[in-house]
C-alpha positions as CSV (number, residue, x, y, z in Angstrom):
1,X,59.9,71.2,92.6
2,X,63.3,69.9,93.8
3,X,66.6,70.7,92.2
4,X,69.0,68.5,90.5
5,X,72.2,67.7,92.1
6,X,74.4,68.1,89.8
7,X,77.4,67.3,91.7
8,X,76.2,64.5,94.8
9,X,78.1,65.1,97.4
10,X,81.5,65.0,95.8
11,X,82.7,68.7,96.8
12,X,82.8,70.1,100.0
13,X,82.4,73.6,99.0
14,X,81.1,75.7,95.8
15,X,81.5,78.9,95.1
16,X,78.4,80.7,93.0
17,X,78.9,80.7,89.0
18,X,81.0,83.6,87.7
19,X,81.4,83.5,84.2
20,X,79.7,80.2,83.7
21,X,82.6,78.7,86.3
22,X,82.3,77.1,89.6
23,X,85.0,77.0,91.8
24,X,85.2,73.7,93.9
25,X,87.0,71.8,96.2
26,X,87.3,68.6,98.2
27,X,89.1,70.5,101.0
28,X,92.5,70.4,100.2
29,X,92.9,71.6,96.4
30,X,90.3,73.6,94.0
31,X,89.4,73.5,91.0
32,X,85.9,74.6,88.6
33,X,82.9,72.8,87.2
34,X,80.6,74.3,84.6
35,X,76.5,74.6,85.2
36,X,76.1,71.1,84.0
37,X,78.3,69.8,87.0
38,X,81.4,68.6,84.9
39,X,84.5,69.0,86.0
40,X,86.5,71.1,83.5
41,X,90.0,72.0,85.9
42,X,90.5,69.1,87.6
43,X,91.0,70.1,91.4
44,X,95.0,70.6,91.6
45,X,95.4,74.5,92.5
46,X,96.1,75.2,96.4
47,X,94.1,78.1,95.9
48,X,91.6,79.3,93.6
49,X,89.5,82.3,93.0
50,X,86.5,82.7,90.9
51,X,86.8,83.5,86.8
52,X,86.4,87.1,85.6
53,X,86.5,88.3,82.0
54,X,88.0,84.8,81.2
55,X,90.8,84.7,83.6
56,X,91.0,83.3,87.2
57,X,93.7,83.6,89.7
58,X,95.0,80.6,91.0
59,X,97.8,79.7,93.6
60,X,100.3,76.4,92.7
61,X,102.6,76.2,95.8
62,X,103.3,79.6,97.1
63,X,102.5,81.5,93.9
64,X,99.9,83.3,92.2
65,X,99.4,83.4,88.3
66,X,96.1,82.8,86.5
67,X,94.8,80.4,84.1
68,X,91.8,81.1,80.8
69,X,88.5,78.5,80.8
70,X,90.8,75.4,79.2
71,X,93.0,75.7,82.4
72,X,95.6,76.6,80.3
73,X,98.5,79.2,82.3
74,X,98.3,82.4,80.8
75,X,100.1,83.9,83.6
76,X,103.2,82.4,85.4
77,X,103.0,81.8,89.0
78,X,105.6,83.9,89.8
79,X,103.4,86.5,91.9
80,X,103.0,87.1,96.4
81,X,99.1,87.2,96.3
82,X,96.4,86.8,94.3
83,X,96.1,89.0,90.9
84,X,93.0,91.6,91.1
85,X,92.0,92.6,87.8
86,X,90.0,95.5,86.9
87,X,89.5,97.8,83.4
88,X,91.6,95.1,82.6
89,X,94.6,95.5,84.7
90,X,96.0,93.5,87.1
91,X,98.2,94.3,90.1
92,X,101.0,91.9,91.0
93,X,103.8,91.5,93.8
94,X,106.7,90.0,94.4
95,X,108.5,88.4,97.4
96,X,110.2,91.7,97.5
97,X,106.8,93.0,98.4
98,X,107.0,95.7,95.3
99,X,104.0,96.0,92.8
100,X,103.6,96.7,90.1
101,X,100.7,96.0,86.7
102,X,100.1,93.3,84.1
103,X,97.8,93.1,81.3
104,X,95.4,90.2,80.5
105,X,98.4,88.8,78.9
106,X,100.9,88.6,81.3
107,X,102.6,91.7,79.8
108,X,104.3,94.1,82.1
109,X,102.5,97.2,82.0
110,X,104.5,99.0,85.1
111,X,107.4,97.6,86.6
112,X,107.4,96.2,90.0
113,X,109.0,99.0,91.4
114,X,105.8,100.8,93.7
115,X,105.2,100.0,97.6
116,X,101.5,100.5,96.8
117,X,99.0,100.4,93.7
118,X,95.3,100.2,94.0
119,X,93.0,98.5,91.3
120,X,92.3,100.9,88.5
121,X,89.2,103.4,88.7
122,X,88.4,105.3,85.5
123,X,91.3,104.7,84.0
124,X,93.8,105.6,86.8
125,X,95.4,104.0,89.9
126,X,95.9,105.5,93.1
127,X,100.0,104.8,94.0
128,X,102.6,105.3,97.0
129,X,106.1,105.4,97.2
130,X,108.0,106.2,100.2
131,X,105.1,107.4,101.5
132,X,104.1,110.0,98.6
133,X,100.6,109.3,96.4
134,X,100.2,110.2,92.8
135,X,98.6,108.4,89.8
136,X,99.5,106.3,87.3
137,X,97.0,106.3,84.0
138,X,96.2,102.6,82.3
139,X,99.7,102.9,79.8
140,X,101.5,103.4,83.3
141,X,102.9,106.7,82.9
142,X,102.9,109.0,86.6
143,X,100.3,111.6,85.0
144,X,100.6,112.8,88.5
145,X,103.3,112.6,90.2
146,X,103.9,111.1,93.2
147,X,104.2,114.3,95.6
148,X,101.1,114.4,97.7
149,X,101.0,113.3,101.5
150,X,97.2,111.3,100.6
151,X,95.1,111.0,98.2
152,X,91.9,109.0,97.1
153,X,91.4,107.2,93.9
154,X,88.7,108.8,91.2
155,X,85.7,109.6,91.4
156,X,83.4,111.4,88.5
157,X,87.1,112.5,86.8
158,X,88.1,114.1,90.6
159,X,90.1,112.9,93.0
160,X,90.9,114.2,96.7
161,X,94.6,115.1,97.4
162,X,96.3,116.6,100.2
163,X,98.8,119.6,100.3
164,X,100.3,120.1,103.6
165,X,97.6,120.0,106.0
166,X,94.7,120.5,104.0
167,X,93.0,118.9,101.2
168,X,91.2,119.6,97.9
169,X,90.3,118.1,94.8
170,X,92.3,117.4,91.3
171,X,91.5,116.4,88.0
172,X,92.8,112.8,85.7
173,X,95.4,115.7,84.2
174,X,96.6,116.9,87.7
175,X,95.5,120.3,87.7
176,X,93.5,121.9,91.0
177,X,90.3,121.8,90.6
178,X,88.9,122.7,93.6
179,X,91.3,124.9,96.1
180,X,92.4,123.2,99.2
181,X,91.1,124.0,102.2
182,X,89.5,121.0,104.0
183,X,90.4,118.4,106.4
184,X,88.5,116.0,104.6
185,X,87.0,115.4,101.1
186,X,84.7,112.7,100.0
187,X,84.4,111.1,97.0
188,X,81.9,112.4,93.9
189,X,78.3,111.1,93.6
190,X,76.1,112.4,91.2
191,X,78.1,115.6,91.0
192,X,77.9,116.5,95.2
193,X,80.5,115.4,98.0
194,X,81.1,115.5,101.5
195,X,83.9,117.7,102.8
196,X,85.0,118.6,106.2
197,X,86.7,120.9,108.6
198,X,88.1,120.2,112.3
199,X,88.9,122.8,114.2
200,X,91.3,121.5,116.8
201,X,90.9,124.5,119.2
202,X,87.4,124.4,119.6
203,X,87.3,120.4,118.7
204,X,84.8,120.7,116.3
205,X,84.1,119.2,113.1
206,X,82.0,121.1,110.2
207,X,80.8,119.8,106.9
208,X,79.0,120.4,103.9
209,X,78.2,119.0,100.6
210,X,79.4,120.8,97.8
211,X,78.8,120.4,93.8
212,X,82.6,120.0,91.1
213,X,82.3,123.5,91.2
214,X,83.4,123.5,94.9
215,X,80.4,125.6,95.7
216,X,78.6,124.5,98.6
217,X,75.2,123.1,98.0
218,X,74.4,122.1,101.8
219,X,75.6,122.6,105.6
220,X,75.2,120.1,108.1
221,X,74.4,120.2,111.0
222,X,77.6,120.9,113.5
223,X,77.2,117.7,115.5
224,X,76.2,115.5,112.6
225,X,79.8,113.6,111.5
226,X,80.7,111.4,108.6
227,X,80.3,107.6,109.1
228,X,80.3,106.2,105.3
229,X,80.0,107.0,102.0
230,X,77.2,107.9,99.3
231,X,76.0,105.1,97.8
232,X,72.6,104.2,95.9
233,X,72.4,108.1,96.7
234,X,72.4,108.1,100.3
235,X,75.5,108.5,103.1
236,X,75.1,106.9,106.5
237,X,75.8,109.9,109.3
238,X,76.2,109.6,112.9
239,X,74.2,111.8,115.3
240,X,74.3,111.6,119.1
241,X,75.9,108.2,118.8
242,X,73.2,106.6,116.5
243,X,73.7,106.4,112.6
244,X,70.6,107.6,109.9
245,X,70.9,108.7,106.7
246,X,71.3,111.8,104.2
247,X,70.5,112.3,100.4
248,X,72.7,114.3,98.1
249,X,71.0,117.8,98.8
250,X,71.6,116.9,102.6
251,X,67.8,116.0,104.0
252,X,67.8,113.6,106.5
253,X,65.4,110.7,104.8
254,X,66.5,107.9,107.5
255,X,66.5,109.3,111.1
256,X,68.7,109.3,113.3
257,X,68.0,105.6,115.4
258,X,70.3,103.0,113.9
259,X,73.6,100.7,115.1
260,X,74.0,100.5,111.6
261,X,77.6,100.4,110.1
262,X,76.9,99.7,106.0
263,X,76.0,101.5,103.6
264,X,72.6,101.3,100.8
265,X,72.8,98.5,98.3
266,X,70.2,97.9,95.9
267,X,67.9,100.0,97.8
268,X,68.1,98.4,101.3
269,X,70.5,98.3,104.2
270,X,71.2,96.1,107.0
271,X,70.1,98.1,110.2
272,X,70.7,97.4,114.5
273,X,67.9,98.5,116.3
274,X,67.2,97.9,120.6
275,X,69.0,94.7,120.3
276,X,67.3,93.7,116.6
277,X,68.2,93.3,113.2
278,X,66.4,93.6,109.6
279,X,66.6,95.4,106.5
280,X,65.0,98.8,105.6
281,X,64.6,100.4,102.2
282,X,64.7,104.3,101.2
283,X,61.8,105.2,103.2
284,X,62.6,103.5,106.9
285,X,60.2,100.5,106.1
286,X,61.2,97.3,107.4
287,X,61.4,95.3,104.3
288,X,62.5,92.0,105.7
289,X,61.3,91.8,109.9
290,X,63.2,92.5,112.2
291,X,65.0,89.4,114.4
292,X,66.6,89.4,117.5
293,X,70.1,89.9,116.7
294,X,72.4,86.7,118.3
């Protein structure tokens, strides 16, 4: 059964539905639809991105603000870039190139005042300041301070942080959790992550997968290296210059044969393979046939 058009051949491009919105556009300015096709923001913006949790960010010359359903500016363009909001937080720029957060509202939550501010996860956001990380918590106050050489945002309440040359894990209040001692430290999934040593002498690299205790629940093999991150339970590794997979107790459940570069995603993963392409699930089958690659 065909379709109905909805909108014939008026728009040039659609973007999918998000929050019962469309974003369109004729090729020079945007605006939305609604599932029914009608044009609720006429197309005026220069730029427009797609509505979440009521609010989309829209550009109007060379600035960013964002607008509710009605079209209605609940945000003044005032902003460099467009507005990323998440656990309803947005981070915001200025020409100045500082950053700094807004609420939902428009409120000014921190000041623009930071180099650097990644979206909020679990409440806190990873920032830099002449080159020093820390966190910020969702009122805005530095819980930790800015002090560390890097750091990674939260994960399972722990975050990776680096003191000097070596890194180890801390928790939302700032307090060591897990001594550091590594070169590298993963993010948490399911309770395990992947840390790592290099030993610049003997140029080699060690890891292991350890629990929030810090004890270690798993060593790798010495020539198997880090190449993404745990996701739907499983981290893509390199081996001998092809990529497989690991689960969290550190099996091998996709072997080591793949070009692959991304990670699991709803149980399947785009795989290269002798000059083809598909997608395999959790147990190396080819769920959708493999194609020459162009």
């Amino acid at each position: 059964m065909a379709g109905k058009e909805i909108t014939p051949g008026k728009y040039k491009m659609a973007n999918p539905f998000s929050n019962g919105m469309a974003v369109v556009t004729d090729g020079t300015k945007y605006g939305y639809i609604d599932a029914t096709g009608k044009e609720l923001i006429p197309l005026k913006f220069r730029q427009a991105a797609d509505f979440k949790n009521g609010l989309a960010s829209v550009q109007e010359g060379d600035s960013w603000g964002c607008i509710d359903k009605t079209g209605k500016v609940i945000i003044p363009f005032k902003y460099l870039y467009e507005i990323h909001f998440s656990d309803g937080l947005g981070i915001i720029q200025d020409t100045n190139y500082k950053v700094g957060v807004i609420d939902s509202s428009g409120k000014v939550i921190v000041a623009l005042k930071y180099n650097q501010i990644e979206p909020y996860k679990q409440g806190m956001a990873l920032t830099e300041m002449n080159d020093r990380y820390g966190f910020l918590n969702s009122a805005g106050v530095e819980v930790i301070p800015l002090e560390y050489k890097m750091a990674d945002t939260f994960s399972e309440g722990f975050a990776s942080v680096r003191f000097g040359d070596v890194t180890g894990y801390v928790d939302k209040k700032g307090t060591i959790r897990i001594k550091p001692q590594y070169s590298g430290c993963g993010c948490f999934l399911n309770g395990i992550a992947l840390v790592t040593n290099y030993n610049e002498q003997t140029n080699k690299e060690q890891s292991w997968l350890i629990d929030t205790n810090g004890a270690i629940k798993a060593t790798l093999p010495a020539d198997m290296r880090e190449d993404g991150k745990f996701s739907d339970g499983l981290m893509r590794m390199s081996m001998g210059g092809k990529s497989g997979y690991i689960d969290l107790n550190g099996k091998t459940v996709i072997p080591f044969e793949y070009e692959s570069k991304e990670d699991f995603k709803n149980g399947i993963v785009h795989v290269y393979k002798n000059g083809k392409t598909g997608y395999i699930d959790k147990h190396n089958y080819c769920v959708i046939c493999c194609w020459p690659a162009k």
